[in-house]
Backbone as a ProteinNet text record, in pm:
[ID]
protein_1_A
[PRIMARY]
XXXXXXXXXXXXXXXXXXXXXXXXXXXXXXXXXXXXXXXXXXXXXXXXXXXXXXXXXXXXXXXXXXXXXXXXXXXXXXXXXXXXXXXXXXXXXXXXXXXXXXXXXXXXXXXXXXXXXXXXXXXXXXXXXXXXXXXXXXXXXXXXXXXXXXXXXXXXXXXXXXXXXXXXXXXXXXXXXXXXXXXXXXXXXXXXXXXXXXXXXXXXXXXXXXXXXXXXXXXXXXXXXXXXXXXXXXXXXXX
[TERTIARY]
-2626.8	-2618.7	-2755.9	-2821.1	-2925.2	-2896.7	-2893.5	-2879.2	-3011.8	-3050.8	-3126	-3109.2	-3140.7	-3097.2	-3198	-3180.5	-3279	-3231.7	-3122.5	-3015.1	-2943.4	-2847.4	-2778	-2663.2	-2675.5	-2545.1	-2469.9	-2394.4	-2295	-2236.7	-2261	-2184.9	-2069.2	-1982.8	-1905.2	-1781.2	-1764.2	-1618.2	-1636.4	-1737	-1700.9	-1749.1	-1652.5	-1717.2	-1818.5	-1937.2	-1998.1	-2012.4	-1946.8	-1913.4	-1974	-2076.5	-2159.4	-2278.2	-2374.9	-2479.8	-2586.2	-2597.5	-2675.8	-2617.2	-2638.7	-2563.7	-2612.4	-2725.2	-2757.5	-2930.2	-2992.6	-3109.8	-3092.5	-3151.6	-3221.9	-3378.8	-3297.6	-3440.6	-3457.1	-3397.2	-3363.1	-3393.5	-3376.2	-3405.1	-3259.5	-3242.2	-3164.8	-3030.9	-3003.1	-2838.9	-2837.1	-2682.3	-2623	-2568.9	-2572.7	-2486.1	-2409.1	-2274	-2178.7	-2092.6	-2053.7	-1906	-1911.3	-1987.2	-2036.2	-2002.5	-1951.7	-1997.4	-2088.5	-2195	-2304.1	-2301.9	-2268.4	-2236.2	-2322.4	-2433.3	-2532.9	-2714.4	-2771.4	-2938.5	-2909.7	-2965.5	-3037.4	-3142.8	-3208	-3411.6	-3404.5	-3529.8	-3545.7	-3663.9	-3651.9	-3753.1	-3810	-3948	-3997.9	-4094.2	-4087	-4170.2	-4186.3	-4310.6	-4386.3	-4476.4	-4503.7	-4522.4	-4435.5	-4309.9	-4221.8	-4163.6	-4133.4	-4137.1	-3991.4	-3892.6	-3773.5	-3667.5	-3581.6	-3597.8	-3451	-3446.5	-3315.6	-3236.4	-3138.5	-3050.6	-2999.8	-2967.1	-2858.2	-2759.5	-2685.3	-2585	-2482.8	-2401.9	-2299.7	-2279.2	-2415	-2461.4	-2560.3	-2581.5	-2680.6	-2794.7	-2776.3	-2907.2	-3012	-3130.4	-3265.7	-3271.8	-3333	-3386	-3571.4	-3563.1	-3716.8	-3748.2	-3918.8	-3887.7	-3971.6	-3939	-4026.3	-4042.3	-4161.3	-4191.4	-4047	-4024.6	-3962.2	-3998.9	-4032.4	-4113.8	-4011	-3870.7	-3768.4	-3778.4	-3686.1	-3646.5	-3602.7	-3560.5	-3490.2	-3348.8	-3325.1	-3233.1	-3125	-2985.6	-2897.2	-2816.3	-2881.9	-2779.2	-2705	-2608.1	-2534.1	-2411.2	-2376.8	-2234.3	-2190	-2309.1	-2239.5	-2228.3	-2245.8	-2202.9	-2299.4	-2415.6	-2453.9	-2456.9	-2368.8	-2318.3	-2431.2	-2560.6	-2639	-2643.4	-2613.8	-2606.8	-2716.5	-2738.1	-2891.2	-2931.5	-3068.8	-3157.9	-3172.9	-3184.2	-3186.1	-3291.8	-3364.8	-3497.9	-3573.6	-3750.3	-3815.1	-3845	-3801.4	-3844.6	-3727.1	-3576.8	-3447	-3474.6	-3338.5	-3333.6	-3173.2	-3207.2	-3017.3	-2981	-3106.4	-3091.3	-3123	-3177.6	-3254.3	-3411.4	-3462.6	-3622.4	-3665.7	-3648.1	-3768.1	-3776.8	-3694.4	-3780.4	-3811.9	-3901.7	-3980.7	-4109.9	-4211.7	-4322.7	-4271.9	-4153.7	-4114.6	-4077.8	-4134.5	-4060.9	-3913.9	-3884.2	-3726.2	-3691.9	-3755.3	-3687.6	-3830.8	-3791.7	-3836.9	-3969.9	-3976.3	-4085.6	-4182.1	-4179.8	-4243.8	-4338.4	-4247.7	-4323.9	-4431.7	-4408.8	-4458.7	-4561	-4546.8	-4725	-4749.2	-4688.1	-4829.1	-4899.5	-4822.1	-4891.2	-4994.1	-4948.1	-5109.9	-5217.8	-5140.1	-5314.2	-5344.9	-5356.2	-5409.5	-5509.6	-5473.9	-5529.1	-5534.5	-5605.4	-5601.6	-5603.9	-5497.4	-5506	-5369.7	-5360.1	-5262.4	-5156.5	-5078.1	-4933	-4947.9	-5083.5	-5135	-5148.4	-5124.6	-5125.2	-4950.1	-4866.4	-4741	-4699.3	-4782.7	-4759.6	-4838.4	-4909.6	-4967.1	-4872.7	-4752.1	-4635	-4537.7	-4464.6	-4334.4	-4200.9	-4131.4	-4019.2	-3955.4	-3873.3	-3858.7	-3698.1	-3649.3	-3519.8	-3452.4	-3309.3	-3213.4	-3143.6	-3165.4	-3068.6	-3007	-2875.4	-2823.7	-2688.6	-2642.8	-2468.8	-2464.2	-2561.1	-2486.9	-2507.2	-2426.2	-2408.7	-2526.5	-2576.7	-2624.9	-2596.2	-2562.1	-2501.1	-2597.6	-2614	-2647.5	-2713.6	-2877	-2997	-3020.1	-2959.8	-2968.5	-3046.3	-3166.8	-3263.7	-3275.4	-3271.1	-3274.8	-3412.2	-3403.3	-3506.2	-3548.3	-3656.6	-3718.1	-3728.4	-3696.7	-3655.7	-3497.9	-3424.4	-3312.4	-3230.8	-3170.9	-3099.9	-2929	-2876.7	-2716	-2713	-2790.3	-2725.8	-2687.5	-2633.8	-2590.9	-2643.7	-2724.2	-2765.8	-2677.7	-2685.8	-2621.7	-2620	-2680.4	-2650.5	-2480	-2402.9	-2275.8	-2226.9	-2218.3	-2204.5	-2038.7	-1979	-1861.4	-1762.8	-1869.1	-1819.8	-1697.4	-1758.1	-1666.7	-1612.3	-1500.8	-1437.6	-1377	-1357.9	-1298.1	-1150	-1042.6	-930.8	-859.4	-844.5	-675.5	-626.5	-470.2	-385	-251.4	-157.5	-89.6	-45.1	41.9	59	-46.2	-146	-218.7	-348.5	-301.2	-376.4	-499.8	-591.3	-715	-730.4	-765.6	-769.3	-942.3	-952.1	-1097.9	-1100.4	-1150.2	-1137.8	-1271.8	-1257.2	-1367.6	-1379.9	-1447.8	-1441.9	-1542.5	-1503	-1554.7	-1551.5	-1621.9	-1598.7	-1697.6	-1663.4	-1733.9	-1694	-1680	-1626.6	-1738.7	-1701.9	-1856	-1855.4	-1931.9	-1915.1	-2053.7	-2068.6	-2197.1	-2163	-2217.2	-2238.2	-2211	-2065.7	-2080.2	-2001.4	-2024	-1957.9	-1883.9	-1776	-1720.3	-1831.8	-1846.6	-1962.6	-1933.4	-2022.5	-1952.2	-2080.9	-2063.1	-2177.7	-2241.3	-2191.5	-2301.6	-2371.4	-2356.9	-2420.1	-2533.9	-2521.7	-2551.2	-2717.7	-2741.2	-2815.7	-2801.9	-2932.6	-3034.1	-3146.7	-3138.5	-3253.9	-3366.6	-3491.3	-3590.2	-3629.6	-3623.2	-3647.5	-3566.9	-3464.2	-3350.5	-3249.6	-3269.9	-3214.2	-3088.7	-2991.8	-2855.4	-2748.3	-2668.2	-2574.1	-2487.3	-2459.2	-2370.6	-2224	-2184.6	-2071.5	-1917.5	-1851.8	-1717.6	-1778.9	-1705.2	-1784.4	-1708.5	-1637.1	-1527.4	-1624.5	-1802.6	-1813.9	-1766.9	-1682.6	-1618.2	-1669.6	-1671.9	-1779.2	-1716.4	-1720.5	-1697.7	-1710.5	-1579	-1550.8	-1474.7	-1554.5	-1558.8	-1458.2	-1309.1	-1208.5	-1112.1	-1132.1	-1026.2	-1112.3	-1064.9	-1137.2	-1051	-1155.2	-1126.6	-986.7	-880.3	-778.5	-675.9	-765.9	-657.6	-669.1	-696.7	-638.6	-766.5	-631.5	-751.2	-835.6	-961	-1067.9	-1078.6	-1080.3	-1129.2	-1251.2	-1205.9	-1345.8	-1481.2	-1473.3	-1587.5	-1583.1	-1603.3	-1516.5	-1577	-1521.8	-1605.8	-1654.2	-1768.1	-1875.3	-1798.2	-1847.5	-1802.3	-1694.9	-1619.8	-1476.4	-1367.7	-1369.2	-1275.9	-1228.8	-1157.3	-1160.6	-1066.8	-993	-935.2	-984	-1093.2	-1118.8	-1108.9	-1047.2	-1007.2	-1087.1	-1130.6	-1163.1	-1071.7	-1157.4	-1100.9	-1083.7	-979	-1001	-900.7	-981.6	-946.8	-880	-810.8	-756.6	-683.6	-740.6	-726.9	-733.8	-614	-549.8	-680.3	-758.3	-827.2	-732.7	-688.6	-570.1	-504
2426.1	2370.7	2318.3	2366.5	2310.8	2197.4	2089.7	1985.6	1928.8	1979.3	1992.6	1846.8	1702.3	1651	1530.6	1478.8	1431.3	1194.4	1208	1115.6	1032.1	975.7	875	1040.1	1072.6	1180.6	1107.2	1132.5	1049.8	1181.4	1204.5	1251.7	1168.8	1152	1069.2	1130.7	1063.6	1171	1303.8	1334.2	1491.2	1494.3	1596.4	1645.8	1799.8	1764.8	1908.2	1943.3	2016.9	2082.6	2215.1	2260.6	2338.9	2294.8	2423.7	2407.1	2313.2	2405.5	2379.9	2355.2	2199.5	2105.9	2159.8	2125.1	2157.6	2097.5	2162.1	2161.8	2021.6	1923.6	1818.7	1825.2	1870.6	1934.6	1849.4	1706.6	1639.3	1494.8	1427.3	1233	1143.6	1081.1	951	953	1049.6	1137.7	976.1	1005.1	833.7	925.9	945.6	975.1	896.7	907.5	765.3	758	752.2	771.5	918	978	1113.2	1157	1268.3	1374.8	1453.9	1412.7	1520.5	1592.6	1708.2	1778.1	1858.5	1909.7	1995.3	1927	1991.7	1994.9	1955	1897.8	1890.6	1868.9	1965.4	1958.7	1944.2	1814.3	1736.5	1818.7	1874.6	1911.9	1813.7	1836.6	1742.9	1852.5	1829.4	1945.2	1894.2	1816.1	1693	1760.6	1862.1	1936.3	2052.8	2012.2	2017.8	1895.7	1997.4	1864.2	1930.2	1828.2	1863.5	1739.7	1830.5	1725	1647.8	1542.2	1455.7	1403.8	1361	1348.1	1196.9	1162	1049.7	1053.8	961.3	925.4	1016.4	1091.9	1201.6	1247.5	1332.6	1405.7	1520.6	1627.6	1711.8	1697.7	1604.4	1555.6	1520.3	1583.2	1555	1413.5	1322.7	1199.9	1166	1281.9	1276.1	1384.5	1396.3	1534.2	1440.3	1461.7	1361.5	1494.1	1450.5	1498.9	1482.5	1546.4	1503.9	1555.1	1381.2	1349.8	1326.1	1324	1300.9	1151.2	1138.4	1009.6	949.4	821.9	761.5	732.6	776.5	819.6	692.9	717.9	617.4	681.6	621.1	714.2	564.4	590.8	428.1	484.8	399.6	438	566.8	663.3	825	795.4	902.6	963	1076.2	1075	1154.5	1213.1	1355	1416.9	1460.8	1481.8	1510.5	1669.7	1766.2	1869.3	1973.1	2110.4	2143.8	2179.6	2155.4	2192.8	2351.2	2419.4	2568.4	2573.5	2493.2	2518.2	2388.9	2448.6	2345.9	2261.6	2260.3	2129	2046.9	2070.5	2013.2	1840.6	1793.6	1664.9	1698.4	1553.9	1556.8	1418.3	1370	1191.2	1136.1	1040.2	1026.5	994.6	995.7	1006.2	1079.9	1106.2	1188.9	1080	992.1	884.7	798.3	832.6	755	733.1	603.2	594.7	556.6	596.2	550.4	373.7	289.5	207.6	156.8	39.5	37.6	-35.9	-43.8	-92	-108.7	-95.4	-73.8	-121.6	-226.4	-380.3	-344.1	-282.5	-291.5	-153.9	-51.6	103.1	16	-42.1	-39.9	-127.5	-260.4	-269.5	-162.6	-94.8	23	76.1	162.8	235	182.1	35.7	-58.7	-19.1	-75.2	-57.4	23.1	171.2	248.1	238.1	195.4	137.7	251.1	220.8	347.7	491.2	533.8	679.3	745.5	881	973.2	961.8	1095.7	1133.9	1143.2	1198.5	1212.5	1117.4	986.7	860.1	837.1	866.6	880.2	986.7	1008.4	1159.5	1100.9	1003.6	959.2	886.7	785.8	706.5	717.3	782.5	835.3	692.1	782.4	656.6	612.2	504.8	456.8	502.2	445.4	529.7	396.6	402.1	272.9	340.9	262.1	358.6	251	236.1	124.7	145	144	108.7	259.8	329.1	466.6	447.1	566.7	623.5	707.3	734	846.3	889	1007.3	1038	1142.8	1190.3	1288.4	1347.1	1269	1296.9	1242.7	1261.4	1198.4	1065.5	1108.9	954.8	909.8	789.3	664.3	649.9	617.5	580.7	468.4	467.3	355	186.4	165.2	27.7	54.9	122.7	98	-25.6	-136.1	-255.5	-228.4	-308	-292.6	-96.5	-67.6	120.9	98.5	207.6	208.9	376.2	348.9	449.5	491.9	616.7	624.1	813.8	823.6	946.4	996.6	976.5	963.6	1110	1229.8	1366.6	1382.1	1374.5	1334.6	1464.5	1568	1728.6	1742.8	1718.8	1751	1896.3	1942.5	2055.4	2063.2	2143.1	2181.3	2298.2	2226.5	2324.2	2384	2519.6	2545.6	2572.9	2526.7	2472.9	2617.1	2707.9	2815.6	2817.1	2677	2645.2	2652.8	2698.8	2684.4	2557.3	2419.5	2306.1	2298.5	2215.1	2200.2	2089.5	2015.2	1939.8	1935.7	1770.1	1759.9	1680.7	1716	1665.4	1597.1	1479.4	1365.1	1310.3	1290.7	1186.1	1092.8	960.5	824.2	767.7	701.8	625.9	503.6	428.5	303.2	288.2	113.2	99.8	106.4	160.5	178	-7.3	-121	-260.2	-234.9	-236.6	-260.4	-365.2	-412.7	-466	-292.7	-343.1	-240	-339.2	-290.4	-388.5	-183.2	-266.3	-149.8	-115.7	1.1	61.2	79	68.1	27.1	52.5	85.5	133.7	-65.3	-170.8	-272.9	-278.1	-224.9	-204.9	-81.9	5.6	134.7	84	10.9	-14.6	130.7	165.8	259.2	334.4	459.7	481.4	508	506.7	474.2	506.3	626.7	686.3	690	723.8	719	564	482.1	389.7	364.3	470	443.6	426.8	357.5	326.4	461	457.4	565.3	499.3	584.1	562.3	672.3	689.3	795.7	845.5	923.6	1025.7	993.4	877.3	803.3	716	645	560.6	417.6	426.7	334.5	310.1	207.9	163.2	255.9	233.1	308.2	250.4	273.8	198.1	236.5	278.6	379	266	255.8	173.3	265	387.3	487.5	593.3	635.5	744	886.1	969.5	1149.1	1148.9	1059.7	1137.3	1024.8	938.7	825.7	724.1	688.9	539.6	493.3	306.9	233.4	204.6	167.8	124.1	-67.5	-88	-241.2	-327.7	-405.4	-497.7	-443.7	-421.1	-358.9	-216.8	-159.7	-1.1	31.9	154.2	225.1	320.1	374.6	457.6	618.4	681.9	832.7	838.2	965.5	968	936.8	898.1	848.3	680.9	651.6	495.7	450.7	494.5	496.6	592.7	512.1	594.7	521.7	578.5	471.9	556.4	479	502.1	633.2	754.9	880.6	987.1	1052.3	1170.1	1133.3	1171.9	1147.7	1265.1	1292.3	1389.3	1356.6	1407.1	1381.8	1488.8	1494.2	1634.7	1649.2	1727.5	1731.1	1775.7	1875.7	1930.3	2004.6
470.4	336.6	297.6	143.2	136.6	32.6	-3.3	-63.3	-173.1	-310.3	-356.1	-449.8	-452.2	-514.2	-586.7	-724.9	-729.9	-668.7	-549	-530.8	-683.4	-710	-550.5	-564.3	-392.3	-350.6	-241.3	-203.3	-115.6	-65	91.1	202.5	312.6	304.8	367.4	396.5	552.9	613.3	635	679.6	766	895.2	953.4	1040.7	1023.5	1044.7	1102.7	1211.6	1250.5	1408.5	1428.8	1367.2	1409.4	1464.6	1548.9	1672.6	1499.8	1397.9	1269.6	1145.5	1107.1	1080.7	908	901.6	737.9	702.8	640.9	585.7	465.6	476.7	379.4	289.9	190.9	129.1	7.3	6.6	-93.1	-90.8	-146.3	-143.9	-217.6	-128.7	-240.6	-193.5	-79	-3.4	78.6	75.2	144.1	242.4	366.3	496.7	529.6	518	530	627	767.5	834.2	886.9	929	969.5	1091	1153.7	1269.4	1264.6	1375.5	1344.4	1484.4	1489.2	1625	1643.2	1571.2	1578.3	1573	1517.9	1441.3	1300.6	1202.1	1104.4	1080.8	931.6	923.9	795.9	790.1	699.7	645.9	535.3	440.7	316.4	318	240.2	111.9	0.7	-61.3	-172.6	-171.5	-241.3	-382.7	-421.1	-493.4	-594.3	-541.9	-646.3	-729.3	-854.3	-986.1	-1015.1	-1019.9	-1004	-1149.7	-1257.5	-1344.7	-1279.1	-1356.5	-1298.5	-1448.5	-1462.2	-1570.8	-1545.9	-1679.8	-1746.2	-1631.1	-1555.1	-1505.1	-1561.1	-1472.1	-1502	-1630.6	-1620.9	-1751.2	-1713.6	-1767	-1780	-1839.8	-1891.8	-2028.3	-1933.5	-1940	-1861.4	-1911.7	-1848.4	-1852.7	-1792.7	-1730.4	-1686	-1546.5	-1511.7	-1368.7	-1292.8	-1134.9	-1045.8	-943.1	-848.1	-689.4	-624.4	-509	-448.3	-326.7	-295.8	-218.1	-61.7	-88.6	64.1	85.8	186.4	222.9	153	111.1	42	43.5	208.1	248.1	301.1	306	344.2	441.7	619	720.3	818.3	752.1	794.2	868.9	995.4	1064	1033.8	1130.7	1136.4	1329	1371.5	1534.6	1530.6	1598.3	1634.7	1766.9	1824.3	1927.1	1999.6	1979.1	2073.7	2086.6	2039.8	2078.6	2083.4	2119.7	2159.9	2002.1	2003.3	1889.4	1888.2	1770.8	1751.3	1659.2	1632.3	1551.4	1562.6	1588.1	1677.3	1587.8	1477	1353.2	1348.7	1442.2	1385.9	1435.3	1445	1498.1	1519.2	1643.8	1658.5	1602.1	1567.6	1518.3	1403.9	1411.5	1314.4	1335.1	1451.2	1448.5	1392.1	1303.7	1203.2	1108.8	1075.3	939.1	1022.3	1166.7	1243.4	1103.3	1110.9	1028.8	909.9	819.5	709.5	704.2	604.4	617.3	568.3	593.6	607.1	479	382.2	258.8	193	3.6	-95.7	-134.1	-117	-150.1	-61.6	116.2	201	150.7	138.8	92	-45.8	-158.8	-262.3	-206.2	-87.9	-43	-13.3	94.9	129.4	51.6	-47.2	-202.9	-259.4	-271.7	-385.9	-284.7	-152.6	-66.7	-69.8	-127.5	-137.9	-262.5	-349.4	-443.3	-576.4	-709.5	-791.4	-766.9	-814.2	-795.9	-901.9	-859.7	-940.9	-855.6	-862.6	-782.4	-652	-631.8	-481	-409.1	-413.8	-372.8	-303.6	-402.3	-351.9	-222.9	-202.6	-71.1	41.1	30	149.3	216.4	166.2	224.7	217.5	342.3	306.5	239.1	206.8	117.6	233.4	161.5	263.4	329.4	431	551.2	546.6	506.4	493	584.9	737.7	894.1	932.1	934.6	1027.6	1066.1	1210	1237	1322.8	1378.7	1441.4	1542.7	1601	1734.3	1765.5	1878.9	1943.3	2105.1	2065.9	2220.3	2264.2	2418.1	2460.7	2423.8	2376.4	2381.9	2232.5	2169.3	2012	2026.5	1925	1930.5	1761.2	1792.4	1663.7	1578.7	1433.5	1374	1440.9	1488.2	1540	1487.8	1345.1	1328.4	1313.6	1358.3	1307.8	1363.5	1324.2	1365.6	1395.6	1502.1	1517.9	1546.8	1658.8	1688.1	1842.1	1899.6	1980.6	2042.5	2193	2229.9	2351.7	2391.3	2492.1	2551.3	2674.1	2710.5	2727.6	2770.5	2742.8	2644.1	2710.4	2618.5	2565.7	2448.2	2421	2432	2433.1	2470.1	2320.7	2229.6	2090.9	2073.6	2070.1	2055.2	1946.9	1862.3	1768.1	1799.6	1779.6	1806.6	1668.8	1727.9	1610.9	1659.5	1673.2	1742.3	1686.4	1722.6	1723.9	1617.8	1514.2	1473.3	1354.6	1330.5	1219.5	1202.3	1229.1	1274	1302.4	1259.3	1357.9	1425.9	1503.2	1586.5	1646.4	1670	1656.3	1822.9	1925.7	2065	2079.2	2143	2132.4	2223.6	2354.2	2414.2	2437.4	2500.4	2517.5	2641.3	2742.6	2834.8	2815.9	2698.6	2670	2531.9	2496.1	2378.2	2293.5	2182.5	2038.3	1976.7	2005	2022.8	1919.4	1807	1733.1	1554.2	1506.3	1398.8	1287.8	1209.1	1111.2	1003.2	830.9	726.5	673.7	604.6	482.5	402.9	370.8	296.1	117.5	33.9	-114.5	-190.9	-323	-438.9	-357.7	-362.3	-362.6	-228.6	-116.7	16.8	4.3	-48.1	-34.7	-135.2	-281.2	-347.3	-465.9	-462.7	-590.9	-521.1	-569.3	-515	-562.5	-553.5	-624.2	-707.2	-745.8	-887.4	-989	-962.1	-1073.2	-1096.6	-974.1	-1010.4	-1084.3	-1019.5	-1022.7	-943.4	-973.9	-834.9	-742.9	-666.5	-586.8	-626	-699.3	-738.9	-786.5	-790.1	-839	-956.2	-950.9	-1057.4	-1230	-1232.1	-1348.2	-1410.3	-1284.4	-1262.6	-1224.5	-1141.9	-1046.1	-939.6	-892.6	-783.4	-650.2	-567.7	-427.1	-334.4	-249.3	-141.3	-29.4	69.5	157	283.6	210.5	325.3	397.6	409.1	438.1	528.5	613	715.2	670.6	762	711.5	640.7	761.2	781.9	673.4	583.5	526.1	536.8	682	731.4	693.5	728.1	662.6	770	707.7	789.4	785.6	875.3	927	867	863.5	802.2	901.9	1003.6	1060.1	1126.7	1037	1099.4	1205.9	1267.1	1369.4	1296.1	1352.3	1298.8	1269.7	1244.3	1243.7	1112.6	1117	1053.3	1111.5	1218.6	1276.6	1289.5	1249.7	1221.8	1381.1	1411.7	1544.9	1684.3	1724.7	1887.1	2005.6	2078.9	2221	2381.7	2426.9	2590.6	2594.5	2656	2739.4	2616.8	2619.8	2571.2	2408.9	2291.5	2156.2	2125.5	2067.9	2012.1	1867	1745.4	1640.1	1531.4	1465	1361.6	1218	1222.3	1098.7	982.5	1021.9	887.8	944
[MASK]
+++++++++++++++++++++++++++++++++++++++++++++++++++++++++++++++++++++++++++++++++++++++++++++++++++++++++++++++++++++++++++++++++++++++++++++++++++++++++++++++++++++++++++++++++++++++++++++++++++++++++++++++++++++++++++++++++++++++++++++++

C-alpha cells in the first residue's frame, strides 16, 4: 500500500500479516492499535509539491513539500519479522534523529537561520512514538517513552479455519505491563501543515475505545488490535 497523504490519516485496528507490510510515502498518518508482522519503508520525497484541501473537501486550500514524518505510531505490536528490502524496518528506528515534538523541530529550523524551502529539508519533522511493542528483533525510535522491548518471537499465524473463518494465532510468555491512555482526536493533536484534527469523517472527534474485533478497550489498553491477550498461546477470530 502506498499511502500518499498530505495527513491527519488515521490507520487503526489492523492486522498486517504479510512478510511486506506497506510503503510510507506520506506525512501526518496516525498508526493506532496495530499488527505489524512484516517490513515497512518510509519514503521521504522532499521535492514534491503536493496540494492539500479544506477539511473533508476537495477544495485545494494550498500545495506543500512533503517532507515525511509527522508521524503518530502509538500502541501498535511490532512482530519482528525478516526484512525483504534493505531500506525496510521492522520498527520504528527509522524516525531515529527526528525530534519528538513540534516547538523542538521549529528551534532547530531558526538555527539555521534565513533561508527558502531548502532549509526545511535539512530537519526532519518531527516522530510522535509512544506505548509499543517490539518483538523479535524489532527496534524502537530512540526517544521513544513507556515501550516495551523484547526478543520474545510471538510466531503470528494467520489461519482459515474449514469453516470459512480466519483466525489470528499469537503468542506471549510475558505480560505486555507498559504506560498506555485511550487514544482520541485530543491525544493524537494536528499535524503541521494542515493543522487539522484526526477526526470521523461527520467531523466527530474519535475515540479509539473498541478493538478489531468490538470490544471494549480499558482505560489503559493493550497495545495492538487485540484488547484481550493472555500468557501462552492467543487465539483470536478475525472474521
Amino acid at each position: 500500500m502506498i499511502e500518499v497523504t498530505h495527513g491527519p490519516c488515521l490507520i487503526d485496528n489492523n492486522v498486517f500479516a504479510s512478510a511486506y507490510n506497506l510503503d510510507n510515502a506520506a506525512q501526518g498518518t496516525a498508526f493506532v492499535h496495530n499488527l505489524f508482522c512484516g517490513s515497512t519503508r518510509k519514503i521521504s520525497t522532499p521535492n514534491r509539491f503536493t496540494p492539500y484541501h479544506l477539511p473533508h473537501s476537495t477544495k485545494i486550500l494550498g500545495t506543500a513539500c512533503v517532507y515525511g514524518n509527522d508521524d503518530r505510531v502509538v500502541q501498535n505490536i511490532f512482530a519482528g519479522s525478516r526484512i525483504v528490502i534493505g531500506t525496510d524496518t521492522r520498527g520504528t528506528e527509522i524516525y531515529n534523529g527526528a525530534p519528538s515534538n513540534e516547538a523542538e523541530y521549529a528551534e532547530k529550523v531558526h538555527a539555521l537561520g534565513v533561508g527558502d524551502v531548502e532549509i526545511f529539508e535539512q530537519i526532519p519533522q518531527p516522530a510522535y512514538i509512544e506505548g509499543n511493542v517490539y518483538l523479535n528483533g524489532a527496534e524502537a525510535y530512540e526517544r521513544e517513552e513507556h515501550h516495551l522491548l523484547s526478543n520474545h518471537n510471538p510466531n503470528v499465524h494467520i489461519i482459515q479455519h474449514e469453516d470459512g473463518s480466519v483466525w489470528c494465532e499469537f503468542s506471549l510468555d510475558f505480560p505486555i505491563d507498559i504506560f498506555t491512555r485511550l487514544i482520541s482526536t485530543d491525544t493524537l493533536g494536528v499535524p503541521r501543515l494542515v493543522r487539522e484534527p484526526y477526526e470521523n469523517p461527520d467531523g466527530s472527534p474519535i475515540l479509539i475505545n473498541h478493538d478489531i474485533n468490538g470490544n471494549p478497550r480499558k482505560d489503559s489498553p493493550t497495545p495492538g488490535p487485540f484488547e484481550s491477550l493472555t500468557i501462552g498461546l492467543n487465539q483470536i477470530r478475525l472474521f
